[in-house]
C-alpha positions in Angstrom: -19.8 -62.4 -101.2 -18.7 -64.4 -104.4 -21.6 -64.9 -106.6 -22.7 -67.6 -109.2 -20.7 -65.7 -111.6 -17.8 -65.6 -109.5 -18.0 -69.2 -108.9 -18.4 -70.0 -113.0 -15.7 -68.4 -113.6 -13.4 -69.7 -111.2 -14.5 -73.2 -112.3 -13.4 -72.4 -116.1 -10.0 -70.3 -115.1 -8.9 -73.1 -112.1 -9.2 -72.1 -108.4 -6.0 -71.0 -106.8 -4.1 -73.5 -104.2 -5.8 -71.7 -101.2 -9.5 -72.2 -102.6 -8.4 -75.2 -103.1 -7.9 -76.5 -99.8 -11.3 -75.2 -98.6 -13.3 -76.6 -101.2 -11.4 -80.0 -100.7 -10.4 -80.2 -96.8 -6.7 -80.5 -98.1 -4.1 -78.6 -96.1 -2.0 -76.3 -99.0 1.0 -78.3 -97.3 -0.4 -81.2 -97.7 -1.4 -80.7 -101.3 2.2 -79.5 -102.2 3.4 -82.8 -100.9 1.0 -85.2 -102.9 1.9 -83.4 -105.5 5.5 -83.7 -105.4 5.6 -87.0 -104.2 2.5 -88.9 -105.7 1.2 -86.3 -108.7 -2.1 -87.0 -107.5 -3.2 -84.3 -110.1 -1.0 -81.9 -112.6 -3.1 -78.8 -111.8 -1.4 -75.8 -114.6 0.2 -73.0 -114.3 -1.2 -69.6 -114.8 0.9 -66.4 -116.3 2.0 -65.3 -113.0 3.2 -68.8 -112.0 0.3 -70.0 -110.0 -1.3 -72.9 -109.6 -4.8 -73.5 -111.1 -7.0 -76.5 -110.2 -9.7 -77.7 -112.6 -13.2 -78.5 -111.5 -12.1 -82.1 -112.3 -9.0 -81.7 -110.0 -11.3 -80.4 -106.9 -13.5 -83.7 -107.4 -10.4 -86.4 -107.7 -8.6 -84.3 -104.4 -11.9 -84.9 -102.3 -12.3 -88.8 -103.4 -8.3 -88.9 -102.3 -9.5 -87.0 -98.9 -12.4 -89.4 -98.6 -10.2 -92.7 -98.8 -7.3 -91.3 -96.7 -10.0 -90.1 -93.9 -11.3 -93.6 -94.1 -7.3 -95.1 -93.7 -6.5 -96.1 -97.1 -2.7 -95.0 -97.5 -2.4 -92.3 -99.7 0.3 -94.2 -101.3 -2.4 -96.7 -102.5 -4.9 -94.9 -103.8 -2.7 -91.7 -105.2 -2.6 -92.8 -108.9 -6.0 -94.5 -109.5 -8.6 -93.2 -111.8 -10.6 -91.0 -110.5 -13.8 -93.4 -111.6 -12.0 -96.1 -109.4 -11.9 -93.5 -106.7 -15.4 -93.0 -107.2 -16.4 -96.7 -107.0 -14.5 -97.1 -103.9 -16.0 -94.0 -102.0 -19.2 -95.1 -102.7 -18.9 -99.0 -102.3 -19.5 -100.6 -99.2 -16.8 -100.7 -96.5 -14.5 -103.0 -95.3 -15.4 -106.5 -96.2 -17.0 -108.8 -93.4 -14.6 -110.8 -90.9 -15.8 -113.8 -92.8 -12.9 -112.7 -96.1 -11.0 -115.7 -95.8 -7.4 -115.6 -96.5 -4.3 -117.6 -97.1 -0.8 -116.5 -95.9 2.3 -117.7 -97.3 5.9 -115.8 -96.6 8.5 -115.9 -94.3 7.4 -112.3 -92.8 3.6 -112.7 -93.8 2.7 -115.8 -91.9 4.8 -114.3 -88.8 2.7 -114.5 -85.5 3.0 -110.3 -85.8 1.3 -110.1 -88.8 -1.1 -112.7 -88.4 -2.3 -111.3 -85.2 -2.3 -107.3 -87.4 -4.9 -109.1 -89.9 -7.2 -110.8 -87.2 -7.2 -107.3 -85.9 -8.8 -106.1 -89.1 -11.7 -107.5 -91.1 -10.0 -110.6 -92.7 -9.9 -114.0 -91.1 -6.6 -116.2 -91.8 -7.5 -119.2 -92.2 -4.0 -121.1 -93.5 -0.6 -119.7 -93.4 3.4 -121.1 -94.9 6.3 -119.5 -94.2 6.9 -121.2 -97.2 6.0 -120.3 -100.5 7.1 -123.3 -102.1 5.3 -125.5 -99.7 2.0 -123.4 -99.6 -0.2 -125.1 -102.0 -0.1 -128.8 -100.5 -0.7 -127.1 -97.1 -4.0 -124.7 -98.4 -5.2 -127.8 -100.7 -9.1 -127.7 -100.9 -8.8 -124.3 -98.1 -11.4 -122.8 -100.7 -10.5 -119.1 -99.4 -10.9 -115.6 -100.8 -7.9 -114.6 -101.6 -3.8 -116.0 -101.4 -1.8 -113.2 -100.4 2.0 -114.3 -101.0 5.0 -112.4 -99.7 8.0 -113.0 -101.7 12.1 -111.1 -101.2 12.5 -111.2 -105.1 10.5 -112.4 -108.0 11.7 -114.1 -110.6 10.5 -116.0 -114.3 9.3 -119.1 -112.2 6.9 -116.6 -109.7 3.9 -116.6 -112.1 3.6 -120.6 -111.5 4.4 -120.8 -108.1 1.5 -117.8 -107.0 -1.1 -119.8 -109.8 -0.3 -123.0 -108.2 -1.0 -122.0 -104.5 -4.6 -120.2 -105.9 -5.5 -123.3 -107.9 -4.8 -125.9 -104.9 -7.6 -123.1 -102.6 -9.7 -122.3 -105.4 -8.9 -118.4 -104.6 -10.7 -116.2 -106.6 -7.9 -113.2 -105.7 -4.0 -113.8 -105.4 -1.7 -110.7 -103.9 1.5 -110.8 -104.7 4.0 -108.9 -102.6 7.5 -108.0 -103.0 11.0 -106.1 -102.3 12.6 -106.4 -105.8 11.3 -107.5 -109.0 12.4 -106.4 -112.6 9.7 -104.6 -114.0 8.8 -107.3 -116.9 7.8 -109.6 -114.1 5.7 -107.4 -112.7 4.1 -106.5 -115.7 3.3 -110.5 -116.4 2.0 -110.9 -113.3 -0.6 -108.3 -113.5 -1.3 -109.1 -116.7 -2.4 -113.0 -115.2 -4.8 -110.9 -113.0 -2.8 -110.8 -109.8 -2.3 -107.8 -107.5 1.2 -106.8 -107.1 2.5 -104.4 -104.9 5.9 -103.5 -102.3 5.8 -105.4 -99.2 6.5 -103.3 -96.2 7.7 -104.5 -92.6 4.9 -102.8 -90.5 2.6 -105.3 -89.8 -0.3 -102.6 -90.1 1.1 -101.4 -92.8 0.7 -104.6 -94.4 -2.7 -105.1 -93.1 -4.1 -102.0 -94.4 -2.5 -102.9 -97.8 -3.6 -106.2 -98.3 -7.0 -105.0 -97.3 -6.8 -102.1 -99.7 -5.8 -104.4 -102.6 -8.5 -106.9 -101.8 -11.5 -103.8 -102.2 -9.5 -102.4 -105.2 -10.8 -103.5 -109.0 -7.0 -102.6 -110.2 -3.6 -102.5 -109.3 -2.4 -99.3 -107.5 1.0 -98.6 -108.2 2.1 -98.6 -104.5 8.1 -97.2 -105.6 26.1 -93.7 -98.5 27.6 -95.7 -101.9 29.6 -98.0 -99.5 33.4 -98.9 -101.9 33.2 -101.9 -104.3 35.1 -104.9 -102.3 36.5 -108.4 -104.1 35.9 -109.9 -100.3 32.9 -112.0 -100.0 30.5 -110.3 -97.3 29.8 -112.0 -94.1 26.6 -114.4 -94.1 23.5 -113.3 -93.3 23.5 -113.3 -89.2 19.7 -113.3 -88.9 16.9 -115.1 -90.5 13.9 -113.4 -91.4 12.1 -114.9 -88.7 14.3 -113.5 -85.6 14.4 -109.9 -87.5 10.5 -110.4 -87.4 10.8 -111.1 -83.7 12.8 -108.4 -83.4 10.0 -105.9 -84.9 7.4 -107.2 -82.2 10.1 -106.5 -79.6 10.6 -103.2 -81.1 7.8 -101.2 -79.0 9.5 -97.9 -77.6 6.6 -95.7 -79.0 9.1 -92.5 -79.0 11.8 -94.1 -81.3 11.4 -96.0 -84.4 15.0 -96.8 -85.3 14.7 -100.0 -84.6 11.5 -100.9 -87.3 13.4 -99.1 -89.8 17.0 -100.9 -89.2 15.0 -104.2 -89.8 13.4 -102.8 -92.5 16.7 -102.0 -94.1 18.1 -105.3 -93.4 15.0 -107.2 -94.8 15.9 -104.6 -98.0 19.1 -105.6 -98.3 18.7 -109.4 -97.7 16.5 -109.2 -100.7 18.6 -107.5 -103.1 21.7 -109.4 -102.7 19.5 -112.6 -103.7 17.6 -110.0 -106.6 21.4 -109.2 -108.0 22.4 -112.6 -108.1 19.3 -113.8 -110.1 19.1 -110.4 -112.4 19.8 -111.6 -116.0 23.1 -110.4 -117.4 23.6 -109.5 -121.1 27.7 -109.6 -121.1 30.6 -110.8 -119.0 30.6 -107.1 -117.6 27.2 -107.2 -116.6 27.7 -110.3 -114.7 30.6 -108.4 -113.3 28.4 -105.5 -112.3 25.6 -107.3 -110.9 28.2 -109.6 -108.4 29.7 -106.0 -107.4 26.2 -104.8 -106.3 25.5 -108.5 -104.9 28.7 -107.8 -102.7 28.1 -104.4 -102.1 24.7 -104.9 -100.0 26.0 -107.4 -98.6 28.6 -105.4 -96.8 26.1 -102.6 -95.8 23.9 -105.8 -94.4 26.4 -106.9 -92.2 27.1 -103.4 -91.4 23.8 -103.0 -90.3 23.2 -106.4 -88.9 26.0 -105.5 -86.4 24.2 -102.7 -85.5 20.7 -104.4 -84.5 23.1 -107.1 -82.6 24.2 -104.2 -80.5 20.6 -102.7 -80.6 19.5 -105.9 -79.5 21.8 -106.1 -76.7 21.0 -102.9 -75.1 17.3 -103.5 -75.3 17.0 -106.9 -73.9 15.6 -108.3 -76.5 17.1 -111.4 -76.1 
């Protein structure tokens, strides 16, 4: 039987990886992976090369437990402070159906992901696959929160995303993305918006838009094909039909298909990211229209791949 000693002890040494997972309902396997890919905590090393987890440690692994247990993705939450953590265990849950939120993005106003949110605790109430057209069409909406789905951002993001919350009187604005250079990023959080990867799994999405809307802060949620001089082919589907092509995609044993789109949608918005990156020399330019090029090939690699895809499944 381990006594209070025992116990006191343990707490000022570190508790061993197997103690570990009892006292926090973590699986060793799991923990090894949060670790590695998330370093949800940096427990230390003792002499004989094992790991030690602080008292501090146990706490933040439970919160994590907590959250994931109640469907926040780990990915989300992995890197908060563990007084964040704390606030979010112990604040009330999702909020009401009456969160009103605007949609703006090609994939984010989709009928697919509409139809994921409504399923949730938000209610859409105005959607654009537009960006650029959202803020005539949510004029004087007076909603929650904007949540705006962009392939790239760029210098002129920061006014587009204030100028669809100011025409709704939004008190939140989401921002997300598949590229971005890191200074953008940066300025957008630093004008109070949430910023985060978009995903192409409508319940993906759902769950992370509804994540971001409870969070106080941002979580940080991160074959070389040969250089050609030949323009690639152009883009053979619009982000629309590869959206159609996700709700098609329903064969609950394979999931090529989601992830084929997903890579397309990648790739779609990279080529347009290399082509607005800034360049600093004539050989920059020259590196970023290579790398334009080059995911352009592997897109209509790939897009000739879900047009066969496509064929066999009857999708069309």
């Amino acid at each position: 039987m381990t006594n209070s000693t025992d116990k006191s002890n343990a707490a000022t040494s570190g508790y061993r990886s197997g103690t570990a997972a009892r006292l926090t309902g973590v699986p060793v396997e799991t923990l090894r992976v949060w670790e590695r890919r998330y370093n949800v905590v940096g427990p230390r090393m003792s002499e004989r090369g094992q790991r030690l987890y602080s008292s501090d440690d146990i706490q933040r692994l439970t919160l994590i437990k907590q959250l994931v247990d109640a469907g926040y993705p780990i990915g989300s939450v992995a890197r908060m402070p563990t007084a964040t953590l704390q606030d979010m265990r112990t604040a009330p849950e999702a909020p009401s159906r009456n969160f009103k939120v605007g949609l703006a993005g090609t994939f984010m106003a989709s009928p697919t992901v509409i139809e994921a949110l409504r399923n949730g605790p938000l209610e859409v109430v105005c959607h654009s696959m537009m960006p650029q057209q959202a803020a005539a069409i949510f004029e004087d909406a007076h909603i929650d929160a904007v949540i705006v789905e962009l392939p790239t951002l760029t210098d002129n993001t920061l006014a587009l995303v204030t100028g669809i919350q100011q025409s709704c009187d939004a008190r939140q604005a989401i921002v997300l993305y598949r590229f971005a250079p890191g200074k953008v990023i940066r300025r957008l959080r630093q004008a109070g918006f949430k910023v985060a990867r978009a995903s192409s799994d409508p319940r993906e999405i759902a769950t992370l838009c509804q994540t971001l809307l409870q969070s106080p802060v941002n979580p940080d949620v991160t074959t070389r094909l040969p250089a050609s001089n030949d323009a690639p082919a152009r883009q053979r589907f619009t982000d629309a039909e590869l959206s159609a092509f996700l709700a098609s995609a329903n064969n609950p044993y394979c999931e090529c298909p989601r992830h084929l789109v997903e890579l397309i949608l990648n790739l779609n918005s990279f080529e347009a990211y290399s082509a607005e990156c800034v360049s600093r020399s004539p050989q920059d330019a020259a590196l970023h229209r290579d790398l334009q090029r080059t995911a352009g090939h592997a897109r209509a690699m790939l897009e000739g791949a879900l047009d066969r895809l496509a064929d066999v499944e009857g999708w069309r």
